[in-house]
C-alpha positions as CSV (number, residue, x, y, z in Angstrom):
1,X,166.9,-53.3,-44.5
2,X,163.4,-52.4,-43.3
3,X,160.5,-53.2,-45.8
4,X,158.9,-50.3,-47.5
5,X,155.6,-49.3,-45.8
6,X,152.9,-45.8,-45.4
7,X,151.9,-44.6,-42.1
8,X,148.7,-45.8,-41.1
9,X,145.5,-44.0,-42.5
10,X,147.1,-43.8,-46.0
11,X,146.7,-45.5,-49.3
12,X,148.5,-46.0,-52.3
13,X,146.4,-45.5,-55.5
14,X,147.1,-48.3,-58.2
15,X,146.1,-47.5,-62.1
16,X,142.7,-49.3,-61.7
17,X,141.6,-47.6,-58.7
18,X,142.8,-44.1,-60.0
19,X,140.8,-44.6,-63.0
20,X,138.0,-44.8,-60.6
21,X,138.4,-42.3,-58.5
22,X,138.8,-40.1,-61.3
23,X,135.5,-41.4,-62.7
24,X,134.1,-40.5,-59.2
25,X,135.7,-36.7,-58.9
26,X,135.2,-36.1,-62.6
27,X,131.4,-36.9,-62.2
28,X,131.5,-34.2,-58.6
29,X,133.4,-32.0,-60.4
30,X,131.1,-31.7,-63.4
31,X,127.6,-31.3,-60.9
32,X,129.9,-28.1,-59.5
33,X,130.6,-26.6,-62.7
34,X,126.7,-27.6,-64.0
35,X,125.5,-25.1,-60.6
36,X,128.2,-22.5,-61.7
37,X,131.1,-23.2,-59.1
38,X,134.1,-21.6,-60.0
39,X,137.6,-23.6,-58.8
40,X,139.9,-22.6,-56.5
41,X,142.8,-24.4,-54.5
42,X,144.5,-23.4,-51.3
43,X,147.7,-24.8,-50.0
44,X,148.0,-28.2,-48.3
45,X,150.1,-26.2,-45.4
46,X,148.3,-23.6,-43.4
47,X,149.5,-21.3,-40.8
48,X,148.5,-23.5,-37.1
49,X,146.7,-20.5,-35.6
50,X,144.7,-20.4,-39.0
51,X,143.1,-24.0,-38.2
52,X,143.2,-24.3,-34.0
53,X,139.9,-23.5,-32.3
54,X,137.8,-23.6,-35.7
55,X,136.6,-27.8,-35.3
56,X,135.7,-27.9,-31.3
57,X,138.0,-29.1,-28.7
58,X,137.8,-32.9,-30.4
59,X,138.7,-31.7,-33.9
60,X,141.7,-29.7,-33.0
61,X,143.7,-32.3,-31.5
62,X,143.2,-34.1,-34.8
63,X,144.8,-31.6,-36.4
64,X,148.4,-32.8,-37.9
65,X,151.3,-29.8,-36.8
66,X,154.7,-29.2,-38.9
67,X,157.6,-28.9,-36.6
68,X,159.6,-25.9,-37.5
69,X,162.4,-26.0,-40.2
70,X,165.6,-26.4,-39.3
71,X,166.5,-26.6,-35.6
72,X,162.8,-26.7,-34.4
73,X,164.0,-26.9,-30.7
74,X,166.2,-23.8,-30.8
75,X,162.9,-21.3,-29.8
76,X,161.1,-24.0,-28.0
77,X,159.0,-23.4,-24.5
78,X,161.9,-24.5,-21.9
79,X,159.9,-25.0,-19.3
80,X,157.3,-26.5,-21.1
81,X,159.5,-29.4,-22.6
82,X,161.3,-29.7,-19.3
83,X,157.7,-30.4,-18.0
84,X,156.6,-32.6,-21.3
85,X,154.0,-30.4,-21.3
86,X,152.8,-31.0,-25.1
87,X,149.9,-28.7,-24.5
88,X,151.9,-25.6,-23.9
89,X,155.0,-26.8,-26.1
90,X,153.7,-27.6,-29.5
91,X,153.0,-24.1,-30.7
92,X,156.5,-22.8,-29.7
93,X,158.5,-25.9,-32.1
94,X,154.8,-25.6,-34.8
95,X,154.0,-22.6,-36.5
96,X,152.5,-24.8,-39.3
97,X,149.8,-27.8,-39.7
98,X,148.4,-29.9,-42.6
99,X,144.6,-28.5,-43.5
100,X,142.1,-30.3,-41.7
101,X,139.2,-29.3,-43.9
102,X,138.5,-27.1,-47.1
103,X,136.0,-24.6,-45.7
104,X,138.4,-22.8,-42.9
105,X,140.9,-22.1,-45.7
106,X,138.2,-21.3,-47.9
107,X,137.1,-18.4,-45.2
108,X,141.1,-17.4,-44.7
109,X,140.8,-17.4,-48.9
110,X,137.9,-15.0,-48.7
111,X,139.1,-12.5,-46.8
112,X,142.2,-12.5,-48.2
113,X,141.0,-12.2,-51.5
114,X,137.4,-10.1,-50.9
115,X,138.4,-7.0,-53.1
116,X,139.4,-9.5,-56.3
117,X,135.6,-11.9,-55.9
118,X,131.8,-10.9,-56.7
119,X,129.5,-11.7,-54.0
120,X,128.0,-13.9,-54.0
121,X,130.6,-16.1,-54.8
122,X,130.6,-19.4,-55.9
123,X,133.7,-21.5,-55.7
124,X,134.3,-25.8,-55.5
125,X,137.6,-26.8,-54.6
126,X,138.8,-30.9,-54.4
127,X,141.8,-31.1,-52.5
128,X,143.6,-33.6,-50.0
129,X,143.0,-33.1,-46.0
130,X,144.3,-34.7,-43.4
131,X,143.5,-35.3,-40.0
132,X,145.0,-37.7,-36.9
133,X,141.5,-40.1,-37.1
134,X,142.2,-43.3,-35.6
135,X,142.4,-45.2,-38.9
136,X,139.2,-47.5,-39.5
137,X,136.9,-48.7,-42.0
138,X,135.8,-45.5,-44.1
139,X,137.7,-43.4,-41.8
140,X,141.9,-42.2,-43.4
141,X,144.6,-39.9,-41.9
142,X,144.7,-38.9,-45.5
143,X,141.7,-38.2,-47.8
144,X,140.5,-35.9,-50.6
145,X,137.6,-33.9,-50.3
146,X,135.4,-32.3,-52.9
147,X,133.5,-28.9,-51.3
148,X,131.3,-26.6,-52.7
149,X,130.4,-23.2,-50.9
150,X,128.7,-20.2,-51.5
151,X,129.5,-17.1,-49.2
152,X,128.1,-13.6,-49.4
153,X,123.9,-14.5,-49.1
154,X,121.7,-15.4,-46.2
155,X,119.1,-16.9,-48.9
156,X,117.7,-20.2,-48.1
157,X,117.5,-20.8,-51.6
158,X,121.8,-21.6,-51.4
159,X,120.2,-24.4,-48.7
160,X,118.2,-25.6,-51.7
161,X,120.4,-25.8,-54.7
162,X,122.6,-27.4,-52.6
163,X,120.2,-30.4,-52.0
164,X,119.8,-30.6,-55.7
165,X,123.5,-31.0,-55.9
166,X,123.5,-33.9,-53.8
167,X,120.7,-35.2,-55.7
168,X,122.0,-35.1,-59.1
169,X,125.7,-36.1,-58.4
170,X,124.8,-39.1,-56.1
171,X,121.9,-40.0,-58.5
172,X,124.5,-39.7,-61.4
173,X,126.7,-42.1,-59.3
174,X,123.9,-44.6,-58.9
175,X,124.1,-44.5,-55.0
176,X,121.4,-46.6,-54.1
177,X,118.7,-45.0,-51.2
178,X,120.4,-42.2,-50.4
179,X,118.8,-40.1,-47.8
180,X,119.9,-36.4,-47.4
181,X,119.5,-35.9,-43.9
182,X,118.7,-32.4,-42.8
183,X,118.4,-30.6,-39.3
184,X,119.1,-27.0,-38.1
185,X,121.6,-25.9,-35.2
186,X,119.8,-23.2,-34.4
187,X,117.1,-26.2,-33.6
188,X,119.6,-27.6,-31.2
189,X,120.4,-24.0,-30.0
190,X,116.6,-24.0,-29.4
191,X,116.6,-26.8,-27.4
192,X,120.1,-26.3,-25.2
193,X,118.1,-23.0,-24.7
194,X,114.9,-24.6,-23.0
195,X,116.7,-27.3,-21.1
196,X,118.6,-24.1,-19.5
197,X,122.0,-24.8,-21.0
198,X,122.3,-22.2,-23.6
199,X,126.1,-21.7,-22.4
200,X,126.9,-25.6,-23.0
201,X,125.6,-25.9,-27.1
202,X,128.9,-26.8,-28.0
203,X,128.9,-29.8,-25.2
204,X,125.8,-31.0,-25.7
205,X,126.0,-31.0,-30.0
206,X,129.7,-33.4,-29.5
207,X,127.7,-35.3,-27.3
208,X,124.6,-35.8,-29.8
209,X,126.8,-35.9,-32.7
210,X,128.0,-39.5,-31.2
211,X,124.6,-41.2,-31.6
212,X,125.3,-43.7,-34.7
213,X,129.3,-44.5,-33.1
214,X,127.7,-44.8,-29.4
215,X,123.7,-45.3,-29.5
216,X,121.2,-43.5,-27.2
217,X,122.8,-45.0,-23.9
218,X,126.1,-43.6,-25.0
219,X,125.1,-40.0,-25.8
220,X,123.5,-40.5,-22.5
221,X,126.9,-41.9,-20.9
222,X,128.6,-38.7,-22.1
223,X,125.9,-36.1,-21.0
224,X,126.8,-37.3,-17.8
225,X,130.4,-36.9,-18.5
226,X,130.2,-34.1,-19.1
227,X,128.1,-33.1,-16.1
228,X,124.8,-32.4,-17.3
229,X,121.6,-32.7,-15.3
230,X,118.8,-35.3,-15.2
231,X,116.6,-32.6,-16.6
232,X,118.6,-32.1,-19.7
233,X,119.5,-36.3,-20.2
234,X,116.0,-37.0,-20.4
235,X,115.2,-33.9,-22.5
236,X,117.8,-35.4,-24.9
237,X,116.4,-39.1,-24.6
238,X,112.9,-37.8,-25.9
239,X,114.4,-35.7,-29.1
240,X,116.7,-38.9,-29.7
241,X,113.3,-40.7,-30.3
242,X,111.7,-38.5,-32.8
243,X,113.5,-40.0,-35.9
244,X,110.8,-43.3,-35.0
245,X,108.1,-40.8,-35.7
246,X,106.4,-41.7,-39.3
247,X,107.1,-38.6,-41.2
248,X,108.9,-35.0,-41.5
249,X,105.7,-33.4,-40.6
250,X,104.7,-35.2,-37.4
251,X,108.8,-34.7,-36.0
252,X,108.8,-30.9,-37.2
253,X,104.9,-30.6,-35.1
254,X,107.0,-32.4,-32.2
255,X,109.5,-30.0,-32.6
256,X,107.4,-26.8,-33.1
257,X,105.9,-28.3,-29.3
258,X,109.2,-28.5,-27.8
259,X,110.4,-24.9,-29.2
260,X,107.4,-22.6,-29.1
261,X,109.1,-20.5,-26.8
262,X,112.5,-20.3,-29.0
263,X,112.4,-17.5,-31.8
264,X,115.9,-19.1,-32.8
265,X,114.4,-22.2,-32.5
266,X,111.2,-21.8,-34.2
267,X,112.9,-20.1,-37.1
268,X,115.4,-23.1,-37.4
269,X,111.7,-25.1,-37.9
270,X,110.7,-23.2,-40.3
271,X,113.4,-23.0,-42.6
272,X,113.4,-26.7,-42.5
273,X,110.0,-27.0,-43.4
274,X,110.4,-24.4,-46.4
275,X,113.5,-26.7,-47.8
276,X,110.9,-30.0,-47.7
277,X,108.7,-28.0,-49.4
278,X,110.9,-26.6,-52.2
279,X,112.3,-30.3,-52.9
280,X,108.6,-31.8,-53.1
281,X,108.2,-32.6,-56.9
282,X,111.5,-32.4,-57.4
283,X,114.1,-34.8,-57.9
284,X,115.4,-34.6,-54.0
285,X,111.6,-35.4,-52.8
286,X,112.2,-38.8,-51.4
287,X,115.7,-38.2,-50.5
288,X,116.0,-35.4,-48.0
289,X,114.9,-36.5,-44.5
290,X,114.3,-33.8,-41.1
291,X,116.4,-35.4,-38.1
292,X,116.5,-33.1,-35.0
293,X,119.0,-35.7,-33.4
294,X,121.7,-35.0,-36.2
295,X,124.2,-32.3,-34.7
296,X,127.2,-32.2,-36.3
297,X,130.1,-31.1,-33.7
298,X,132.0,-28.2,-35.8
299,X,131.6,-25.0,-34.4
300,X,131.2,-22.8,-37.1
301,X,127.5,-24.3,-38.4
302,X,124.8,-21.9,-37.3
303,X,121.9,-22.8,-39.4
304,X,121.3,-25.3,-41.5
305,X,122.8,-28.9,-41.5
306,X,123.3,-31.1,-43.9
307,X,124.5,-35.3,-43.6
308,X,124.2,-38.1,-46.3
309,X,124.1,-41.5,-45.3
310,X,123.8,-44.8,-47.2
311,X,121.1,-47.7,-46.4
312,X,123.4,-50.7,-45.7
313,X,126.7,-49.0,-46.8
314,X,129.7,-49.8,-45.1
315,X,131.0,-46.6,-43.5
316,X,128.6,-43.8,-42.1
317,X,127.8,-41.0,-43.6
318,X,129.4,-40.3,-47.0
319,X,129.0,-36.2,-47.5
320,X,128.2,-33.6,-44.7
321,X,127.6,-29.6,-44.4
322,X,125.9,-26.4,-43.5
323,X,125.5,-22.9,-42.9
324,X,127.6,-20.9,-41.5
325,X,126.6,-16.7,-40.2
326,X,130.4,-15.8,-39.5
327,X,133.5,-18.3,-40.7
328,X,135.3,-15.1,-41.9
329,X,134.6,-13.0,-38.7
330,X,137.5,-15.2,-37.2
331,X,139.9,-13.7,-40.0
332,X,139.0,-9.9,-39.1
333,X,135.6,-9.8,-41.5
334,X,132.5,-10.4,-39.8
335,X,128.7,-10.8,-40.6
336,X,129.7,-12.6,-43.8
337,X,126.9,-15.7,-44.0
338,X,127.8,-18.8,-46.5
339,X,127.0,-22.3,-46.7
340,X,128.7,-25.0,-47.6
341,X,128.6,-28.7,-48.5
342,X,131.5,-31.1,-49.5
343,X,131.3,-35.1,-50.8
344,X,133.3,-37.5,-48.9
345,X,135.5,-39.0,-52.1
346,X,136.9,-41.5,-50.5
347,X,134.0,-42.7,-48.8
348,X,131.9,-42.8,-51.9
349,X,134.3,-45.0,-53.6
350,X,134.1,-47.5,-50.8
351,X,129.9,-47.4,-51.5
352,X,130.4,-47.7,-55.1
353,X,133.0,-50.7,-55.0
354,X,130.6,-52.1,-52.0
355,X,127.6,-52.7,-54.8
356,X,129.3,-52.8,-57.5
357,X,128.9,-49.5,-59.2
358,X,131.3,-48.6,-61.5
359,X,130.9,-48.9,-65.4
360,X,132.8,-51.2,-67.1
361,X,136.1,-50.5,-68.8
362,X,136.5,-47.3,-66.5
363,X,139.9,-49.0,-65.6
364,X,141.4,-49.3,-69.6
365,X,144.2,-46.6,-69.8
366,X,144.3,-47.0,-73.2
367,X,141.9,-48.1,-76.5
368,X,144.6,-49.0,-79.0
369,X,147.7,-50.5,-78.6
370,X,149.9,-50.8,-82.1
371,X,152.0,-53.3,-82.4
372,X,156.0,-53.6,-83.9
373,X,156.3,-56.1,-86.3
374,X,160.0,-54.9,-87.3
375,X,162.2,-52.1,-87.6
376,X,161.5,-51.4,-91.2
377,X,157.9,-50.7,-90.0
378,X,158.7,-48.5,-87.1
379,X,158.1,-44.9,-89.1
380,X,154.9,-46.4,-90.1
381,X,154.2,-47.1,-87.0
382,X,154.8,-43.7,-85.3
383,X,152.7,-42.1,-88.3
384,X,149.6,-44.8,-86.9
385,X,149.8,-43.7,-83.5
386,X,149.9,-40.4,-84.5
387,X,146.8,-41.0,-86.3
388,X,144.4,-42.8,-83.8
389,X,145.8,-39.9,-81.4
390,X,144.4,-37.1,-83.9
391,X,141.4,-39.0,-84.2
392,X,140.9,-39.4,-80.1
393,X,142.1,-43.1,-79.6
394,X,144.4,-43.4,-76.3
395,X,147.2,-44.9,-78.4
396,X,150.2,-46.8,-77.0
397,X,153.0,-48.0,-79.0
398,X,154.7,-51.0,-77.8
399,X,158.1,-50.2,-77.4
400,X,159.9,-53.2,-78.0
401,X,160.3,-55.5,-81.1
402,X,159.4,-58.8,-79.2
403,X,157.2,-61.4,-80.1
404,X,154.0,-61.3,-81.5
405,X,153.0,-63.8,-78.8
406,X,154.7,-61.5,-75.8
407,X,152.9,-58.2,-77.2
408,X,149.4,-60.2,-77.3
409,X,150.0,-61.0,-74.0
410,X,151.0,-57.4,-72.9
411,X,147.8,-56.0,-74.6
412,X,145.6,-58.9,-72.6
413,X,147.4,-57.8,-68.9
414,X,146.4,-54.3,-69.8
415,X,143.3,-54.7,-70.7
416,X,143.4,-52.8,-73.9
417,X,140.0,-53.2,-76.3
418,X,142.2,-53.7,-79.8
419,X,145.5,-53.8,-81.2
420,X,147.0,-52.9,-84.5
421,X,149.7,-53.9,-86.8
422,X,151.1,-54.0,-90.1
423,X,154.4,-56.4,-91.0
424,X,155.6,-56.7,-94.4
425,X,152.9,-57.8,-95.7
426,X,150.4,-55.6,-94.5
427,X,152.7,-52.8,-95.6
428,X,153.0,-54.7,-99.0
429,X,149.5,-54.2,-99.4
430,X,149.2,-50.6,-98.1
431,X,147.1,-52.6,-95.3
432,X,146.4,-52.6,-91.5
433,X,145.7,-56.0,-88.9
434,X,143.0,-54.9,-86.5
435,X,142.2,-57.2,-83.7
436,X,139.4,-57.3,-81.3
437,X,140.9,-58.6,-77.9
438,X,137.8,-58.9,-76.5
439,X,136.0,-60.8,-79.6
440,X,139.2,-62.3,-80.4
441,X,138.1,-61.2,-84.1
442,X,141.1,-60.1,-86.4
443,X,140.6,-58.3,-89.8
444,X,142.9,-56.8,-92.4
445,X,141.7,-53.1,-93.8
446,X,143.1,-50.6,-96.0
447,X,145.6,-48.5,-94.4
448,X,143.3,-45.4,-95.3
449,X,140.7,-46.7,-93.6
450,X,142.3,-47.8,-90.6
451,X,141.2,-45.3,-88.2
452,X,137.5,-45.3,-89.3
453,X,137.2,-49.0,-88.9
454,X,138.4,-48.5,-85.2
455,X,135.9,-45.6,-84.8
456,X,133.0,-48.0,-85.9
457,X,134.2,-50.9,-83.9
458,X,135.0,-48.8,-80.5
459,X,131.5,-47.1,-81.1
């Protein structure tokens, strides 16, 4: 018999790691509804041609297809199987694939749904996406992501509150030294467009995008890969530099140099300059930084680019996004502008086990666990639990008459704060036992008063 096992890239979730991660999601999902988000879920299968040729040529063959139900040979390519020609033969045997993100669903959402939503329209959505990474450190075949968009409005003030956002949830987390780093494609556009290789963006951003994996000398490495000039490498090399300069001001004059000739370019600048100035005073002053190396390889970005990264985390950047002038052009409506920004779950809980940030007792699943004393006591019993539960206490009852010892010993394993009980004697006596597992303290109270006592002691 073969031992039980997951693919690779995917996780189980025990009951203290769950409680976690819901501490985690339930902390992202209140900062969505606090900016006025409105929920919204889309299905983990999408059609294939919905996803292909949305993430660039790198992202699409990450993208994990759904071989046809039934006899998924019977209307393959022939020729293309008899060649092994994967390429040609996947889309005749897939018609279906696993989501590889939240925000091309989101657009196929849109325009599916654009006579039913009020623009502009605000939705969050935390879902599961999956994607054929090569599994690592900080890096699953399987993970959740928490997005939050808003479509329908050029204004740069979207941009804005959705810095705050990442100030106020990752601040709420504790995240230590956060930096929000920002940067502008059409900045890059800009630049592609004075080093003559307007028609190559795409090329040159993947390349750029591989600075922290690969260093300067790789991004270098690549550009040459790919077949760019010396003209353009060394064009590159000088950008890749201006993160050493000592502030936002002195790398957006270095840029404002470089693009004076780019309207495109220019305007990229100055949008970025306007965000730094909106956040000055405010609670993201300090955290967002202007990087004109970061690139971020998706297509669909047009403006404004967002990454998060973590001084001394252990994975790279931990939440990502941007604008985008036409996601739901590809789906038949065009000139619809939105931006978007989503929090990397799973990568956040990896920062906040890494220094230690969760609150204590996040892992308790319940507050109270009563204890049976006999089976004479058992309809009193049912009437306590049904008490503390009216009153708010997660209440278990343990199911078993067993030992007092064993039950002790159950309530230590899981961690629960207190237990309760009443034998004969207590029930002689129209009394309850409390016990404090973690003060190993034990009192007797009235049986009225039960559930007030707890209250004061829980409090």
């Amino acid at each position: 018999m073969n031992k039980p096992s997951i693919p690779k890239g995917t996780r189980d979730f025990g009951p203290v790691v769950m409680s976690r991660r819901n501490y985690i999601l339930n902390t992202i999902r209140r900062g969505f509804e606090r900016h006025g988000f409105a929920p919204v879920e889309t299905p983990a299968m999408e059609n294939l041609s919905t996803l292909t040729g949305k993430y660039g040529e790198e992202g699409d063959q990450l993208i994990f297809r759904i071989l046809n139900n039934g006899d998924y040979l019977a209307k393959a390519d022939v020729a293309a199987l008899t060649d092994r020609n994967s390429k040609v033969l996947t889309p005749s045997i897939a018609k279906k694939a696993l989501r590889y993100d939240l925000t091309v669903p989101f657009a196929r959402f849109v325009v599916m749904s654009r006579n039913d939503l009020s623009f502009p329209f605000r939705r969050y959505q935390i879902q599961t996406v999956w994607r054929g990474d090569r599994p690592g450190r900080g890096r699953y075949q399987e993970f959740t992501q928490c997005d939050a968009d808003i479509i329908g409005t050029e204004s740069l003030v979207s941009e804005f509150d959705l810095i705050q956002l990442f100030t106020e949830v990752l601040t709420e987390l504790g995240i230590p030294g956060f930096q929000i780093v920002l940067n502008d494609r059409r900045i890059l556009a800009g630049m592609a467009e004075k080093w003559g290789v307007s028609d190559r963006l795409t090329d040159l951003t993947v390349a750029m995008d591989k600075l922290d994996k690969v260093g300067s000398s790789g991004v270098d490495d690549e550009l040459a890969l790919r077949g760019f000039s010396e003209h353009v490498r060394s064009g590159v090399q000088e950008v890749l530099r201006w993160p050493e300069l000592a502030s936002d001001a002195d790398r957006l004059a270095a840029t404002a140099a470089l693009l004076a000739d780019s309207d495109q370019g220019t305007q990229g600048a100055r949008d970025v300059e306007q965000l730094l100035a909106w956040c000055a005073g405010r609670s993201a002053e300090g955290h967002v930084v202007y990087d004109p190396t970061l690139a971020r390889g998706l297509n669909y970005y047009t403006g404004a680019i967002f990454e998060v990264r973590v001084p001394d985390a252990p994975v790279g950047s931990i939440c990502g996004g941007g604008r985008y002038a036409d996601l739901t052009g590809i789906f038949g409506w065009p000139d619809v502008s939105g931006v978007g920004i989503s929090f990397g779950a799973d990568r956040i809980y990896d920062v906040c086990e890494h220094f230690g940030l969760f609150p204590e007792g996040q892992e308790v699943a319940a507050d109270v666990l009563v204890l049976r004393m006999d089976e004479a006591g058992t309809t009193q019993d049912l009437q306590l639990v049904d008490d503390l539960r009216a009153a708010g206490f997660r209440t278990v009852l343990y199911p078993e008459l067993a030992k007092l010892k064993k039950q002790l010993k159950y309530a230590l394993d899981v961690n629960v704060p207190f237990v309760a009980f009443a034998g004969e004697e207590e029930r002689a006596e129209g009394a309850i036992t409390i016990k404090d597992m973690h003060a190993r303290e034990e009192v007797r109270v009235a049986r009225t008063e039960a559930v007030a006592d707890l209250k004061r002691r829980s409090s």
